[in-house]
C-alpha positions as CSV (number, residue, x, y, z in Angstrom):
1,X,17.8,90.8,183.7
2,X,18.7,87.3,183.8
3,X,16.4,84.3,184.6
4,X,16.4,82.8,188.0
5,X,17.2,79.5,186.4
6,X,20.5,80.7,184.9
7,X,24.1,79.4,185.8
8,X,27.3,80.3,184.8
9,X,28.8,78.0,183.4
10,X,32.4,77.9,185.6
11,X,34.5,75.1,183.3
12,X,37.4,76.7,181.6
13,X,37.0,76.4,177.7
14,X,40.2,74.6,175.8
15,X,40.4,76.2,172.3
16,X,43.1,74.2,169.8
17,X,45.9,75.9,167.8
18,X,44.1,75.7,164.7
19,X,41.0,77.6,166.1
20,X,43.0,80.1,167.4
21,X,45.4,80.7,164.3
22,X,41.8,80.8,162.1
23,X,40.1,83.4,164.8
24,X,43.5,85.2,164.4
25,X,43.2,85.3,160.0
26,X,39.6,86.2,160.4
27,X,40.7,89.6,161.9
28,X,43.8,90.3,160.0
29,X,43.0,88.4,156.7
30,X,39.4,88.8,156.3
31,X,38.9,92.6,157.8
32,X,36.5,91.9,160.2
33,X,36.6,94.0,163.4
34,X,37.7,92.4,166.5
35,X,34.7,93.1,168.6
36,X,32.5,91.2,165.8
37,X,34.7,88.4,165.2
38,X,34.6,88.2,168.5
39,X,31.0,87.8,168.9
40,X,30.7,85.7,166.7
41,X,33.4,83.0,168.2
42,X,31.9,84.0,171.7
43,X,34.8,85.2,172.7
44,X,36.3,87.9,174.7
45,X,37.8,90.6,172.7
46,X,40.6,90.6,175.4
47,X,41.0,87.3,174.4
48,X,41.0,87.4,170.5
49,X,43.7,90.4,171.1
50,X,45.9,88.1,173.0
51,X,46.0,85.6,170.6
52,X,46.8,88.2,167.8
53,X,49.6,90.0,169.7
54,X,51.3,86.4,170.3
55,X,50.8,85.3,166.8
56,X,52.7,88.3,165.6
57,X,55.3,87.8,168.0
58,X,56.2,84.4,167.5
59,X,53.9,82.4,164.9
60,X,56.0,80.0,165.3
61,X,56.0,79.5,169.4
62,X,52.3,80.9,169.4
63,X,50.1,78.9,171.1
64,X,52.2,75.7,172.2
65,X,49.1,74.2,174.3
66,X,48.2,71.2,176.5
67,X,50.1,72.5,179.5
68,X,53.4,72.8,177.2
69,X,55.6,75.8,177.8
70,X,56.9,78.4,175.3
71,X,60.9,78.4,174.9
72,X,62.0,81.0,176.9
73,X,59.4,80.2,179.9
74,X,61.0,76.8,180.0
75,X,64.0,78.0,180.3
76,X,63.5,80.4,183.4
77,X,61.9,77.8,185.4
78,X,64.9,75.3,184.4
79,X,67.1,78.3,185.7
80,X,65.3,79.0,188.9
81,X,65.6,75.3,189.3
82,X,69.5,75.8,189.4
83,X,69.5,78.8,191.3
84,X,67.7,76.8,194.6
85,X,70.0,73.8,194.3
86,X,72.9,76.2,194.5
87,X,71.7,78.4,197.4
88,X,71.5,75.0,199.2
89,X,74.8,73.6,198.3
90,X,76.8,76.0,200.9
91,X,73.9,74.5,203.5
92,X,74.6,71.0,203.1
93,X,78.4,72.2,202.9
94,X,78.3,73.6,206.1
95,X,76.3,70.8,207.6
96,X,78.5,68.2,206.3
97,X,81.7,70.1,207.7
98,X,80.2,70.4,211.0
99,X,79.5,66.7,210.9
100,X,83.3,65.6,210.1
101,X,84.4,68.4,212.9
102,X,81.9,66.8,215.3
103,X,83.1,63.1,214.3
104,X,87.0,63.9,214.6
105,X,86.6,65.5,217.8
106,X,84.8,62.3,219.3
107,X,88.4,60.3,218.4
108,X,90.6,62.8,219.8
109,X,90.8,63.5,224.0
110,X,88.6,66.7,224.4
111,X,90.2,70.0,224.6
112,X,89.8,72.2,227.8
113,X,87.0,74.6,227.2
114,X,89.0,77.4,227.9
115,X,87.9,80.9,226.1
116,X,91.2,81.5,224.0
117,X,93.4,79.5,221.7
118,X,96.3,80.1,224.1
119,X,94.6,78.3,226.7
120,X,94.4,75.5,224.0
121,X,98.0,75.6,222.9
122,X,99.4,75.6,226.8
123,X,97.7,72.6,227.3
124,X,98.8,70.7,223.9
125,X,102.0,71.6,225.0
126,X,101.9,70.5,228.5
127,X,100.5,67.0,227.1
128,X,103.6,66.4,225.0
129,X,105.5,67.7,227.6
130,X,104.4,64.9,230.1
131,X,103.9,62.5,227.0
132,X,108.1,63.2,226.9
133,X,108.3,62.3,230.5
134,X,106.7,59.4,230.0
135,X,108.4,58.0,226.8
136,X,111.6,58.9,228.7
137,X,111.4,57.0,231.6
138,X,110.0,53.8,229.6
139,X,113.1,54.0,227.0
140,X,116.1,51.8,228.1
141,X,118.9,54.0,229.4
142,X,122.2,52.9,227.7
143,X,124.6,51.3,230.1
144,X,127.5,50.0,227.9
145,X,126.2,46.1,228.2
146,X,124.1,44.6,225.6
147,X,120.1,44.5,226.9
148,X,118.3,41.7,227.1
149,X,114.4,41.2,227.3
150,X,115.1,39.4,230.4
151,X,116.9,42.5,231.8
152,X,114.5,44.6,230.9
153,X,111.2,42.5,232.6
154,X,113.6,42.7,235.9
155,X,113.2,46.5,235.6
């Protein structure tokens, strides 16, 4: 049973490179068991097994420390990186089309609101149509004689 007076102690315990590369020889070098070795280093066994497996995996990558990331883990959060700015690339596609839609339609006349595309076309064609009219009657009508401005303000 513990004392009353007794805390744990909650701060997380920072172990260097070295330390954890001599922990790792005192196992495999030295012979001594793993549960010893790790009573001795107050360790968990958990722990000192870790640190063994990713020696022997990668002695050179083991333990890169102080917040640094191992090769391959730097490289997966570099790619994840990419993968969000592309899935918003079609987004601010989309939005910027629908901007230059939005801003060309404000320069032309609007378009009836009519349900089909024929309804649309009808009506382009009925402009040009009376825009035709229009340019005709305003165009001087050739009548064999020169035409002079002042002939034509008379009009």
């Amino acid at each position: 049973m513990r004392p009353r007076n007794w805390r744990v102690d909650l701060t997380r315990r920072k172990f260097s490179r070295e330390f954890k590369t001599e922990a790792v020889r005192l196992v495999t070098d030295r012979g001594v068991a793993v549960s010893q070795a790790a009573r001795d280093l107050d360790l968990s066994e958990s722990v000192l097994r870790r640190w063994m497996r990713e020696l022997s995996a990668a002695p050179a990558a083991a333990f890169p420390g102080n917040g640094q990331m191992r090769a391959n883990l730097a490289e997966n959060a570099a790619l994840k990186k990419e993968v969000v700015r592309l899935r918003a690339e079609p987004d601010i596609l989309k939005k910027a089309t629908a901007l230059f839609a939005r801003e060309a339609t404000q320069d032309s006349p609007p378009l009836p609101s009519g349900p089909s595309a024929a309804c649309r076309t009808s009506h382009l064609r009925k402009q040009k149509r009376s825009f035709d009219a229009t340019a005709a009657q305003l165009a001087p009508r050739p009548t064999g004689r020169a035409v002079s401005r002042r002939s034509l303000r008379q009009s």
